[in-house]
C-alpha positions in Angstrom: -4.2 25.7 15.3 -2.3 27.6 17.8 -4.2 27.5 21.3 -5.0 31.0 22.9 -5.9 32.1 26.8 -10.1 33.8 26.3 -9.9 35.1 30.1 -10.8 34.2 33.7 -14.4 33.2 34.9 -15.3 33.1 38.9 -18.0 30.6 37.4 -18.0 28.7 34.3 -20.9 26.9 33.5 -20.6 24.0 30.9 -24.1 23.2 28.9 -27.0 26.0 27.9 -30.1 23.3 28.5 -32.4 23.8 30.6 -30.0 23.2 33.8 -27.5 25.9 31.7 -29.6 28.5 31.5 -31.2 27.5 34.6 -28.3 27.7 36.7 -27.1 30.9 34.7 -29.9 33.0 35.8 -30.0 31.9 39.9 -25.9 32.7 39.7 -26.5 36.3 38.1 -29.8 37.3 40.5 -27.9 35.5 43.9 -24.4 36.4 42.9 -24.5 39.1 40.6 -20.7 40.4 41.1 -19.6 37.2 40.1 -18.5 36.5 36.1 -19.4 34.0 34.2 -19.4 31.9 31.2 -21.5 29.3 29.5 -20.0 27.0 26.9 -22.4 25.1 24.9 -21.4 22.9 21.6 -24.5 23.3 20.3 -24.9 26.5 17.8 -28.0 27.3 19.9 -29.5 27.0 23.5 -31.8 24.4 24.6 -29.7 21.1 24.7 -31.9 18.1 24.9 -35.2 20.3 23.3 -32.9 20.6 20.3 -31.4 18.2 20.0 -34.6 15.8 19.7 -36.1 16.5 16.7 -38.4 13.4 16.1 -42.6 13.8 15.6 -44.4 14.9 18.5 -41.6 15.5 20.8 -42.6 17.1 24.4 -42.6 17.2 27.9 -43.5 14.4 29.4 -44.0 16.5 32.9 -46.3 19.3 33.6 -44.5 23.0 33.1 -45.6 23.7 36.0 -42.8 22.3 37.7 -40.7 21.9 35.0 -40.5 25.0 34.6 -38.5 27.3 36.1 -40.0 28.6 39.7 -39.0 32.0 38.4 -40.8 32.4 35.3 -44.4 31.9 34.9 -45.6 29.2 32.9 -48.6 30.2 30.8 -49.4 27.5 28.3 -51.2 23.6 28.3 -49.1 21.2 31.4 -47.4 19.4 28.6 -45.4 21.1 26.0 -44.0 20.7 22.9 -40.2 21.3 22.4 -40.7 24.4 20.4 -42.8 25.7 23.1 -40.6 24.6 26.0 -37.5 26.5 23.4 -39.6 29.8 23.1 -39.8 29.7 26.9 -36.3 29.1 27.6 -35.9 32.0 25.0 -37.3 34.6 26.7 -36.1 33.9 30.1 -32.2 34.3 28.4 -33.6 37.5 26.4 -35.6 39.2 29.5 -32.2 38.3 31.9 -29.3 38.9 29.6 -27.9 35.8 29.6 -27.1 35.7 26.0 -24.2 37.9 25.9 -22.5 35.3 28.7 -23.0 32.2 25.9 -20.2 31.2 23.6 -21.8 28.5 21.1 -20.3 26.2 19.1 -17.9 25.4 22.2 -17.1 21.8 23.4 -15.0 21.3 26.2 -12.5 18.4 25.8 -10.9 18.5 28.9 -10.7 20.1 32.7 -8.0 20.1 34.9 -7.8 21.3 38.5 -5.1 22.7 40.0 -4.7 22.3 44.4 -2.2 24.8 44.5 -3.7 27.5 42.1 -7.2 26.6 42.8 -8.1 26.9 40.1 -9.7 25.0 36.7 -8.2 25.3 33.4 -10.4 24.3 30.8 -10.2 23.5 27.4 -12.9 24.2 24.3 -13.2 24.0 20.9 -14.8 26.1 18.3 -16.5 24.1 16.1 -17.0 26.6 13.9 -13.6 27.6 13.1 -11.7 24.3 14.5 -9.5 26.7 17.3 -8.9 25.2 21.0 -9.3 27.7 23.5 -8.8 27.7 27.3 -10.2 29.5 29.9 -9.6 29.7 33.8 -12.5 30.1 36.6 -12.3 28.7 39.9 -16.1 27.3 40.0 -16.9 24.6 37.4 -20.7 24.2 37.2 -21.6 20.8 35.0 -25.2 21.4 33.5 -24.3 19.5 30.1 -26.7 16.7 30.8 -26.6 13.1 31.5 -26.5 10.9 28.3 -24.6 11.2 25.2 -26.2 13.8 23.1 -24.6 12.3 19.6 -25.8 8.6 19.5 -28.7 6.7 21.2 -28.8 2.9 22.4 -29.7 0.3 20.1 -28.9 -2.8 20.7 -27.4 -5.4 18.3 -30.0 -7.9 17.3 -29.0 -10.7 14.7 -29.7 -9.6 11.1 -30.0 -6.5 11.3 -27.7 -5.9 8.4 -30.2 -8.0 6.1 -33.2 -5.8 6.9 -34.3 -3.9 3.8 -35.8 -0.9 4.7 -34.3 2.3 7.5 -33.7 1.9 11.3 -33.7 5.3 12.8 -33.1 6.1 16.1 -35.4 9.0 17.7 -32.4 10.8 18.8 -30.7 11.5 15.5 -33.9 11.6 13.3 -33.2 12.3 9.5 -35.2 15.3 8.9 -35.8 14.1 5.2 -37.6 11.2 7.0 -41.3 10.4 4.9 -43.3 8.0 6.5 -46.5 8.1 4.2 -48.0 4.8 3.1 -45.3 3.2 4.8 -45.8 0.2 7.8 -43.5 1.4 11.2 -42.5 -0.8 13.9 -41.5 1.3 17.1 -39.8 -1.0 19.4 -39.6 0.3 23.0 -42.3 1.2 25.4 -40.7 4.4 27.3 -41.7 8.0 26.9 -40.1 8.4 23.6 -42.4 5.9 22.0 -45.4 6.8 24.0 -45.1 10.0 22.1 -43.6 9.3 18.7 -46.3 6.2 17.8 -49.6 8.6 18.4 -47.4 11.7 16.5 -47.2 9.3 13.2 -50.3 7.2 13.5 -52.2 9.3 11.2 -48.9 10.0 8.8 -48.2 6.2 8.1 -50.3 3.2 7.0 -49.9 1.5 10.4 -47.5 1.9 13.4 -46.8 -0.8 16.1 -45.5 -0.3 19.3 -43.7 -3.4 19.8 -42.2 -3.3 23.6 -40.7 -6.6 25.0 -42.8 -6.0 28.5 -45.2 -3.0 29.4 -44.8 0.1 30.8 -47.1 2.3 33.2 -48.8 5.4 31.3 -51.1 7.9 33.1 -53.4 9.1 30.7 -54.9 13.0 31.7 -56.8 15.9 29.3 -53.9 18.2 28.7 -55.2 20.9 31.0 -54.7 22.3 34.6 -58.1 23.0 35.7 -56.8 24.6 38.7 -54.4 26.7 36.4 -57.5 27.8 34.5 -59.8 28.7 37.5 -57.5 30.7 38.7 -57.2 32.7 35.5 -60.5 32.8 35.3 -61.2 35.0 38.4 -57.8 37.2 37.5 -55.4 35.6 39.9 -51.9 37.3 38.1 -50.2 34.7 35.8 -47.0 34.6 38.5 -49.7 33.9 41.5 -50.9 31.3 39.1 -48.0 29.8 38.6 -46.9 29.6 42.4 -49.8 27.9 43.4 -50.7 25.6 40.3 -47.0 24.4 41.3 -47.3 24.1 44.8 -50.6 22.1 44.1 -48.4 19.7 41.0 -46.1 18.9 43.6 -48.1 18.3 46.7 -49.9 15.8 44.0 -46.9 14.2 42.5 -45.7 13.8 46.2 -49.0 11.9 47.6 -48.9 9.9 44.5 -45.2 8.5 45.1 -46.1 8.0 48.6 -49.6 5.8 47.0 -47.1 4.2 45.3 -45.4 2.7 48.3 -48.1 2.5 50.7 -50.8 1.1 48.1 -48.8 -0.3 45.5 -51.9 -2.1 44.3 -54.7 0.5 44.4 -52.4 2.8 42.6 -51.9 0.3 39.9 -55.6 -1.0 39.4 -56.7 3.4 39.0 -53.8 3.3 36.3 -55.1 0.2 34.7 -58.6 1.3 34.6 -57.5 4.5 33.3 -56.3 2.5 30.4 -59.4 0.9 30.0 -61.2 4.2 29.8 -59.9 4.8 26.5 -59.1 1.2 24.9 -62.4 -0.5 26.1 -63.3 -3.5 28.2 -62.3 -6.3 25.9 -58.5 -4.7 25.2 -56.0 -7.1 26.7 -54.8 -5.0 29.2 -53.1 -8.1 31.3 -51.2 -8.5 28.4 -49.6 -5.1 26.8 -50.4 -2.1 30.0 -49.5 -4.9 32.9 -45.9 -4.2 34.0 -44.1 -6.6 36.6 -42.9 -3.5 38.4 -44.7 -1.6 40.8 -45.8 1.8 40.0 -42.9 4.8 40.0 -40.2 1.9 40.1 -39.6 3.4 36.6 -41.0 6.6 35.1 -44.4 7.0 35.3 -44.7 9.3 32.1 -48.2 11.2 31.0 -49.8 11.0 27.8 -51.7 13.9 27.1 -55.3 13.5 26.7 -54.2 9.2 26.2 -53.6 9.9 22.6 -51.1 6.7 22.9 -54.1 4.7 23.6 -56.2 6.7 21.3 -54.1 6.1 18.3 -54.7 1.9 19.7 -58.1 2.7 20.1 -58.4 3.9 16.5 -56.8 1.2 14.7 -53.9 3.3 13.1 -51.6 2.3 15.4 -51.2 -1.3 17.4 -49.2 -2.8 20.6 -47.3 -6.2 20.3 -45.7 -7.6 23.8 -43.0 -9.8 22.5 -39.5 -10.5 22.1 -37.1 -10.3 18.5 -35.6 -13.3 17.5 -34.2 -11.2 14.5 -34.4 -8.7 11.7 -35.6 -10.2 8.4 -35.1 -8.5 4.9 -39.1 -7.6 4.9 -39.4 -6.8 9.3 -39.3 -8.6 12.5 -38.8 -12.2 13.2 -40.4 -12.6 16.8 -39.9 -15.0 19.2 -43.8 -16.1 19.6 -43.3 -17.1 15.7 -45.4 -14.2 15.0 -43.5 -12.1 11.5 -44.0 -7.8 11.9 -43.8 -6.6 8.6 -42.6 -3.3 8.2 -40.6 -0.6 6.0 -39.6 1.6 8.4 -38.3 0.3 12.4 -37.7 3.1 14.9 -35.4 2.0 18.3 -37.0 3.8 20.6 -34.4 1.6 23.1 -33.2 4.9 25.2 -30.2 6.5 25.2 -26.6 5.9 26.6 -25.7 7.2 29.9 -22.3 9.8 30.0 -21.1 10.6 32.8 -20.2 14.7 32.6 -19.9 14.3 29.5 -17.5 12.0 29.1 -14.9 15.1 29.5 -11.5 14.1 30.8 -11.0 15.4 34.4 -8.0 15.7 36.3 -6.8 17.2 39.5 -3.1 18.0 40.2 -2.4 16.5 37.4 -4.1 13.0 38.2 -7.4 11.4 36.3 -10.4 11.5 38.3 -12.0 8.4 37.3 -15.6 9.6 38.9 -16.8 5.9 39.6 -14.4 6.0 42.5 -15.6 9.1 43.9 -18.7 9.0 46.5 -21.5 11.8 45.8 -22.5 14.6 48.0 -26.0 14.2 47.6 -26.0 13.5 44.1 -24.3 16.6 43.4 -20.5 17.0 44.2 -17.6 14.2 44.6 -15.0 13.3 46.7 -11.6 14.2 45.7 -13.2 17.0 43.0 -12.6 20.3 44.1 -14.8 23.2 43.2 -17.0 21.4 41.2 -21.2 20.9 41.3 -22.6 18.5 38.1 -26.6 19.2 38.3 -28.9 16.0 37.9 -32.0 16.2 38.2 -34.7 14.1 39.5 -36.5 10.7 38.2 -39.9 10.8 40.2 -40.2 14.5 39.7 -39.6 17.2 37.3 -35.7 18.1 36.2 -36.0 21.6 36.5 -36.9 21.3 40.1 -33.4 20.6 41.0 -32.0 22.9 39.2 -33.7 25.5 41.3 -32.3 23.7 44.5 -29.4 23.4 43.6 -29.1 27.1 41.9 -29.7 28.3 45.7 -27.3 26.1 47.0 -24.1 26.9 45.1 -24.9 30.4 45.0 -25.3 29.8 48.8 -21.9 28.1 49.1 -20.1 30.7 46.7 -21.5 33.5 49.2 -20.1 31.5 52.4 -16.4 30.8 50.4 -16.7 34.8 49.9 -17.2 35.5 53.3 -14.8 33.1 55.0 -11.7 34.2 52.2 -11.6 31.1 51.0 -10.6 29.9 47.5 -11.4 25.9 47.5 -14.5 23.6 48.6 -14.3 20.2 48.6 -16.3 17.4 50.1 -14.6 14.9 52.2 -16.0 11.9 54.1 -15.9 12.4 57.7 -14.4 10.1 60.3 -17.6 8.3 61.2 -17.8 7.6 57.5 -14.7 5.6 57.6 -16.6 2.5 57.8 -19.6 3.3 56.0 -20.9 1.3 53.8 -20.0 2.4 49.8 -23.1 1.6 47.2 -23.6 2.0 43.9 -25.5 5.9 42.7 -29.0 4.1 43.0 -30.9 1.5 44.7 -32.1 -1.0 42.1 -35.3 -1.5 43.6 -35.7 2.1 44.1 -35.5 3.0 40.1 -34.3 0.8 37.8 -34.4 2.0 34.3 -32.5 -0.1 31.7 -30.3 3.0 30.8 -29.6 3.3 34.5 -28.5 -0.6 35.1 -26.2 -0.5 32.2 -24.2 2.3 33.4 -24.4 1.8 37.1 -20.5 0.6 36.9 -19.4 4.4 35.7 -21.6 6.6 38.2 -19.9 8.2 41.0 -20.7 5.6 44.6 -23.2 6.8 47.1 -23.2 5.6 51.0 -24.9 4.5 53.2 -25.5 8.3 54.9 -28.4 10.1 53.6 -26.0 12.9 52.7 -23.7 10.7 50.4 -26.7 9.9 48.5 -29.0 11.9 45.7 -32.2 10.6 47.3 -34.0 11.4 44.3 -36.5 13.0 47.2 -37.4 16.8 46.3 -39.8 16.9 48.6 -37.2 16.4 51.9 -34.5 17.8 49.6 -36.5 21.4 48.8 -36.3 21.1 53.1 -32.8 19.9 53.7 -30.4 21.6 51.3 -31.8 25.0 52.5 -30.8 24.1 55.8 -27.6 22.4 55.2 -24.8 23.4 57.6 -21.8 25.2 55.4 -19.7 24.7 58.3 -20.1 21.0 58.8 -17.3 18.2 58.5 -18.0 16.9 55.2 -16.7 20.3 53.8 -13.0 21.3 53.4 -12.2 24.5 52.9 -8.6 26.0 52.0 -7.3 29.6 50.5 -4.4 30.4 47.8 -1.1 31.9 49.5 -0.1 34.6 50.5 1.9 35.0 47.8 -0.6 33.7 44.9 -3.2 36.0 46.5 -1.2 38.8 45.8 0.1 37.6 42.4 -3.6 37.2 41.5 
């Protein structure tokens, strides 16, 4: 089909998650003469809360700080999807946002142009199979980190011979009926911290079968703070501020606990576990990672339903290894046989880097794992360009906020100065820094992470070449970041083009 030109965008943002919609609202409030355009390829908003569609799925950070800082939060600290959707609803209904959303829109390719300075991007409509391509000269990446169509499972011998379903959380069969059937769960993240209690009580038995342990922090689903403050009539946006100032000077002293008293930290965790699955549970055995606390996500279970469902006796935890699938279940490596009609890989998911959308600028490919990252947020060699990723130790949204201020920020200074291009540069004393890959192993280490390393953008060894994954120094520093300083490069269209234009 015959491609045609849908019009010129100062701003084109790519994704209408959470960051999309996000980012959408702190462009219109901060830069409200500025147009714009979100393309999602979804046929709704919501991105990741959509797209997951497997039992039980929900937050697994408090709303208070994963939501937005604009828009009071008014329901339990952990959230279902539907609930975190309704929310994300009525912040694109109360600001308008809608009528600046084309759905059904992937982009399949972005192209940058030095001389016009400008992108040219290219969509199409699912719906109706036409390409499309539109021009803005900011290109604003909220479409997420991992690939949205297809989670990781990894290839384990026999699998073909295994009788019954493997699904994968993130494309759950909606037709899916787990009554009287046995599940096996393998993985020990978030995902399966939340899908085993969800189908304990639909199933005959679920195991959570994880090949080494994970740390969970089990808490009642509440915010008593939150409520207190109801209580005496404090307004629901007062509420908010605070209850979020108080999540994240928590969060904070606990990552700092985590560092400073690795061991204290772990042993309340641990007897936290206990609380729920009694003295004589094998904790040393299935709740006992090798890790220190926060060196991967520490994720909440609501009211420890995870350990409730153990507790119980509808649901069990295996720490052990596959050997292979068998016609009837699970071959383990101990010699011990899982039965089971029904296997869910709750294994994670596989890392894209902007989406895996081709890029190029002046007609070259930007391979982005040769680029070096402005904290964590723009590239070397990428013109007019932000990609928004959040943070591990804290909640997504809250970058999304920062960094909502900060490109609205540098749009307002490229306004002022008259000029048409940003890019980030390394400076002379960075010749000789050192070049590293996007994160510190023993920093965070998630398995989805590790595999991917080799396609993320470098960091160096400069703070500012690095996303620190700090949103306590960051909430500080990026407010206060220098517009003028070395590391940007700014340039304007001719004379000529400017006239043209």
């Amino acid at each position: 089909m015959a491609q045609t030109i849908d019009g010129h965008f100062d701003v084109l943002i790519a994704g209408a998650g959470i960051s999309g919609i996000g980012s959408a609202y702190h462009l219109q409030t901060q830069c409200p003469d500025k147009s714009y355009l979100i393309l999602e390829a979804m046929e709704d908003y919501g991105g990741t809360w959509r797209t997951h569609t497997y039992p039980g799925i929900r937050s697994d950070s408090d709303l208070y700080t994963f939501g937005y800082r604009f828009k009071p939060w008014i329901g339990p600290p952990i959230a279902t999807a539907e609930e975190i959707l309704n929310y994300m609803g009525e912040v694109i209904d109360e600001n308008g946002i809608d009528q600046h959303i084309q759905y059904s829109h992937t982009i399949t390719g972005a192209r940058y142009s030095s001389t016009e300075k400008l992108w040219t991007v290219q969509a199409t409509n699912s719906a109706t199979g036409e390409d499309k391509t539109y021009t803005c000269t900011f290109l604003w990446m909220c479409q997420g980190y991992y690939n949205h169509a297809e989670g990781y499972t990894p290839q384990w011998d026999g699998m073909a011979d295994f009788k019954g379903e493997i699904i994968h959380p993130q494309t759950w069969p909606e037709e899916t009926d787990l009554k009287g059937k046995k599940v096996v769960c393998i993985g020990s993240g978030a995902t399966a911290a939340t899908l085993v209690p969800a189908i304990a009580g639909e199933c005959e038995h679920v195991t959570l079968l994880q090949r080494s342990p994970t740390y969970f922090f089990p808490a009642e689903n509440r915010n008593e703070f939150a409520d207190e403050l109801r209580r005496i009539g404090v307004s629901d946006e007062l509420v908010h501020e605070l209850a979020r100032k108080k999540a994240l000077f928590d969060q904070d002293e606990t990552c700092q606990r985590c560092l400073t008293e690795p061991e204290v930290v772990k042993a309340e965790l641990l007897e936290a576990a206990r609380g729920y699955l009694g003295p004589d549970f094998d904790i040393d055995t299935h709740f006992t990672p090798k890790y220190r606390p926060w060196q991967q996500r520490l994720a909440f279970i609501p009211d420890g339903d995870l350990f409730q469902g153990i507790a119980s006796g509808a649901a069990s935890v295996v720490t052990d290894e596959i050997e292979r699938f068998t016609e009837t279940g699970l071959q383990l490596k101990s010699g011990q046989h899982l039965d089971a009609d029904v296997i869910v890989t709750a294994t994670g998911f596989n890392l894209s880097v902007l989406g895996g959308i081709p890029f190029e600028v002046d007609g070259k490919p930007v391979d982005f794992s040769q680029t070096v990252t402005y904290r964590g947020m723009m590239f070397t060699g990428v013109p007019n360009m932000a990609w928004v990723f959040g943070y591990f130790r804290a909640s997504w949204t809250l970058r999304v906020d920062l960094m909502g201020d900060f490109i609205c920020r540098l749009l307002g200074h490229m306004d002022a100065e008259r000029m048409d291009e940003v890019r980030v540069e390394l400076r002379m004393q960075d010749q000789d820094m050192e070049i590293l890959p996007w994160m510190d192993a023993n920093n965070f280490n998630p398995g989805y992470l590790m595999r991917s390393m080799h396609l993320m953008p470098k960091r160096g060894a400069d703070p500012i070449w690095q996303h620190t994954q700090d949103y306590w120094k960051e909430s500080e520093e990026l407010p206060a970041v220098d517009l003028s300083a070395d590391e940007f490069v700014y340039s304007r269209r001719s004379a000529a083009q400017s006239t043209a234009a």
